[in-house]
C-alpha positions in Angstrom: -60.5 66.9 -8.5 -59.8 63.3 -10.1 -56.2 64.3 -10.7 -56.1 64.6 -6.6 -57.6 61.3 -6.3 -55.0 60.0 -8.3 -52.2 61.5 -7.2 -53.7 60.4 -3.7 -53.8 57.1 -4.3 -50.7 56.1 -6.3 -49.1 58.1 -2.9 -50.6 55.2 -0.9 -49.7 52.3 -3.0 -45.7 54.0 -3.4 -45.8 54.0 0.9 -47.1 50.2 1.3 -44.4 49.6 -1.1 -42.0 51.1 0.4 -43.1 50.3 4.0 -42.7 46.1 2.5 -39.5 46.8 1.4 -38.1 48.6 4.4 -40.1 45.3 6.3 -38.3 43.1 4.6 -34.8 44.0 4.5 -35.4 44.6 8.4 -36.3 40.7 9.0 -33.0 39.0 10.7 -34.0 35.5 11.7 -32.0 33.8 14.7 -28.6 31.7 14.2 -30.7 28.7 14.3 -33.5 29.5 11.7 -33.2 30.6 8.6 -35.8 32.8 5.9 -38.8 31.6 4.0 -40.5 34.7 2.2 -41.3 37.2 5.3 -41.2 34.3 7.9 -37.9 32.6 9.6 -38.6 29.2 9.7 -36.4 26.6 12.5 -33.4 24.4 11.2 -33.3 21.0 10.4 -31.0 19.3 12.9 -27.5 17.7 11.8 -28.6 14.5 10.2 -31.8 15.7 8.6 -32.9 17.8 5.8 -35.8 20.4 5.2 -38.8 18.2 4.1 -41.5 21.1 3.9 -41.0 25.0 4.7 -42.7 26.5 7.3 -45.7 28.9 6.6 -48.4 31.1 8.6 -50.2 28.2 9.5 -47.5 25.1 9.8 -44.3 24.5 11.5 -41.3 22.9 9.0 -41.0 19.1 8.6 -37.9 17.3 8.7 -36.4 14.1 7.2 -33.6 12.1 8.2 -30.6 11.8 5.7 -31.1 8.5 3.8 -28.4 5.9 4.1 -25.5 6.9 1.9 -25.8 10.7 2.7 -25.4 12.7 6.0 -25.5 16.4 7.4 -23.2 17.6 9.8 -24.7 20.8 10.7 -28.0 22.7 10.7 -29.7 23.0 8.1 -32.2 24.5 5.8 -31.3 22.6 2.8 -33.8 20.0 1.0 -30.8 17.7 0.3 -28.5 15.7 2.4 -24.7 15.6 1.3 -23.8 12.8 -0.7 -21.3 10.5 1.8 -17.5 10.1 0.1 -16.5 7.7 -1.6 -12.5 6.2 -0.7 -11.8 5.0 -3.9 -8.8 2.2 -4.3 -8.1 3.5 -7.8 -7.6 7.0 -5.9 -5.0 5.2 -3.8 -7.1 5.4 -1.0 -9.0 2.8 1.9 -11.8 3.8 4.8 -10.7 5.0 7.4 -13.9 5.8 9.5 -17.7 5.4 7.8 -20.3 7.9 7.2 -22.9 8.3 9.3 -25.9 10.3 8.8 -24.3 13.6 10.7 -20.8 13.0 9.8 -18.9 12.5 6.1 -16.8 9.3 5.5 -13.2 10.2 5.8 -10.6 8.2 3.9 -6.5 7.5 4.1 -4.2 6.5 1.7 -3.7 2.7 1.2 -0.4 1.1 2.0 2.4 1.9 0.1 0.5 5.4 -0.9 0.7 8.9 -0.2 -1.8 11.5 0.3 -1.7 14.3 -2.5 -4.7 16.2 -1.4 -5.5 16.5 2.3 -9.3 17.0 3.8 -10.0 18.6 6.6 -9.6 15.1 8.6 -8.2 12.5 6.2 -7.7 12.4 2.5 -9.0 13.0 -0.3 -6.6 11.7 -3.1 -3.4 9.8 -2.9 -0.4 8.6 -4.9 2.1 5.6 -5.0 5.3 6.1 -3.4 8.5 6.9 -5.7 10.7 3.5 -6.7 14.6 4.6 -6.5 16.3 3.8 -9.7 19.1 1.0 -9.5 22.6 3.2 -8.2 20.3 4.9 -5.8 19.4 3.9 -2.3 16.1 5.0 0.2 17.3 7.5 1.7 13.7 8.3 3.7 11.2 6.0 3.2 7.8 7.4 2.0 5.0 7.5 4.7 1.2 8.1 4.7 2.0 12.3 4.3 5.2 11.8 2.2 6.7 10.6 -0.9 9.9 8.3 -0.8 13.2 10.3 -1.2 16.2 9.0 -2.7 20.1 9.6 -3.0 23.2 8.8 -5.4 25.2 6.1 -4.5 28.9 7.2 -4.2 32.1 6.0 -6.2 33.3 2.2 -4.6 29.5 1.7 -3.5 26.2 0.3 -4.8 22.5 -0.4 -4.7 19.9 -1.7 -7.0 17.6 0.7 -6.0 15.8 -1.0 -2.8 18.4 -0.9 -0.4 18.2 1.5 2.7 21.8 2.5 1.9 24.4 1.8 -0.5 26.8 -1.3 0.0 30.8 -1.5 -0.8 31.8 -3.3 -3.5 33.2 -6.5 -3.1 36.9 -6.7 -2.9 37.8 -10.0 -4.6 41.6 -9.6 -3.3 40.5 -10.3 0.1 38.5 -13.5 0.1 41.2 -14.9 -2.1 39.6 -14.6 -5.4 39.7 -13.1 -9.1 38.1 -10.0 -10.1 36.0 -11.1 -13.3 34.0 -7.8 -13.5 34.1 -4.7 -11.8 31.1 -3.3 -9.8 29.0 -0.6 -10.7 27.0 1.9 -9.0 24.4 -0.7 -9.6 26.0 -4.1 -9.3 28.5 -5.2 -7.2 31.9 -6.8 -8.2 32.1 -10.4 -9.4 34.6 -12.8 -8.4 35.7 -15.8 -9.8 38.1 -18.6 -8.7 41.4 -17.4 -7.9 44.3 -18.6 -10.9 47.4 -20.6 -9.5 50.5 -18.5 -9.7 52.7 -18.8 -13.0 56.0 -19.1 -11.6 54.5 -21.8 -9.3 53.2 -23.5 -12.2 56.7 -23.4 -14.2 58.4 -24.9 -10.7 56.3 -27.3 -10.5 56.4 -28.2 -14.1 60.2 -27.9 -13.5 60.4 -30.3 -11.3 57.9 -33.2 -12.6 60.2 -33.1 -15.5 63.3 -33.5 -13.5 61.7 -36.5 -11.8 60.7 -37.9 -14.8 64.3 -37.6 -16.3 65.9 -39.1 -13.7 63.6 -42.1 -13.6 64.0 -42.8 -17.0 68.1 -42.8 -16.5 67.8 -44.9 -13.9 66.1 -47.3 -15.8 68.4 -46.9 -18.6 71.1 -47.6 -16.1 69.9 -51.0 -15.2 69.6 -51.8 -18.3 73.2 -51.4 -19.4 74.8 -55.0 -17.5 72.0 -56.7 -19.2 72.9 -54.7 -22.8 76.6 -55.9 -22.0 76.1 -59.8 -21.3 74.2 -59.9 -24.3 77.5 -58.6 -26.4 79.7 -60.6 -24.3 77.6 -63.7 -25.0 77.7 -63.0 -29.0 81.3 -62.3 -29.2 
C-alpha cells in the first residue's frame, strides 16, 4: 500500500514537471516585448534602456540613454551602446553626432581614404598614396579611393605631383645649350648658348688683319721722317 502512495505521488510531481516545461517552451512574447522568467515583459523604446524588469505585480521601468551613449531600436537591454568615437589618428572627422537613438557616424578627413566602411560612414581610414618622382596622378584619390599612379614615358617627366607627365625641354629650340639631359624625373637643363667656332676664328681673323694694317700704315708714315733724318746726317 505505501509503495502505491509513492509511486502515486512521484507520478504527480513528474506531470507538474512536465506540464512547466511544455508551459514554458510554449510562451512566445510579441515583437515588441521580450521574456523575463514565464512573463513577457514591454520594450524599452529607441533611446532608453531596461531600468527594472517587469514582474507579477509591476510593469518595467525605463531609463533614458545617458549623454555619450544611445539606442537605436527597442530594447530589452540594461545598457545603452557606447556612441563612436571618429578618431583623427584613425584618419577620420564627424560627420553627423550621436544622439541618444542614433550612433555617431564618421568620414575620412581630407586627404584620407576610408578602409573600412559602416553601414553609413566610416569606420577607419587611410592617407592617400604619394606618386614617386617619374610618376604622375593619374586619378586622384577621393573619400572611397586611394590615389593611382602611372609611369612616365621616355622624352617626358614628373616629380611625382604632377597630373601628367611634361616633355622635356628642348634646349635647341629656345636657342640654348643642353648642360644635362632630363630624366624621367627632371627635366632638361639649359645653359647659355656658345658662340660658333668658325665665327670666332673669322672674327679673330679679321681683328688681326686690322691691326696689321694699322701698324704698316703707321710704319709708312714714318719712313719720310726716317729718311730726312739720314739726309740730314749725310
Amino acid at each position: 500500500m505505501t509503495c502505491r502512495r509513492t509511486s502515486v505521488r512521484a507520478a504527480a510531481v513528474l506531470m507538474v514537471l512536465v506540464v512547466n516545461v511544455f508551459r514554458g517552451h510554449s510562451l512566445t512574447c510579441r515583437r515588441l516585448e521580450y521574456q523575463m522568467g514565464n512573463r513577457c515583459c514591454p520594450k524599452c523604446l529607441p533611446g532608453s534602456r531596461v531600468k527594472t524588469h517587469c514582474t507579477e505585480f509591476r510593469p518595467p521601468s525605463c531609463q533614458r540613454c545617458t549623454e555619450g551613449t544611445f539606442m537605436n531600436h527597442p530594447t530589452d537591454l540594461s545598457q545603452c551602446f557606447t556612441c563612436t568615437n571618429c578618431d583623427a589618428a584613425s584618419g577620420l572627422k564627424l560627420k553627423t553626432s550621436c544622439t541618444a537613438t542614433s550612433d555617431a557616424v564618421c568620414e575620412p578627413l581630407e586627404g584620407f581614404y576610408c578602409m573600412d566602411s559602416a553601414e553609413e560612414g566610416c569606420k577607419a581610414a587611410e592617407k592617400h598614396s604619394s606618386c614617386q618622382p617619374g610618376q604622375y596622378i593619374s586619378q586622384r584619390g577621393t573619400a572611397l579611393r586611394d590615389t593611382e599612379c602611372s609611369d612616365c614615358s621616355e622624352g617626358t617627366y614628373s616629380d611625382g605631383t604632377f597630373p601628367s607627365c611634361q616633355p622635356h625641354t628642348q634646349c635647341e629650340s629656345v636657342h640654348r645649350q643642353l648642360i644635362k639631359a632630363g630624366t624621367v624625373s627632371t627635366d632638361a637643363e639649359c645653359g647659355e648658348q656658345s658662340p660658333d667656332s668658325r665665327g670666332l676664328v673669322v672674327v679673330v681673323g679679321v681683328s688681326v688683319c686690322l691691326i696689321a694694317a694699322e701698324v704698316v700704315a703707321w710704319w709708312c708714315t714714318l719712313e719720310p721722317v726716317h729718311a730726312a733724318e739720314s739726309a740730314v746726317m749725310i
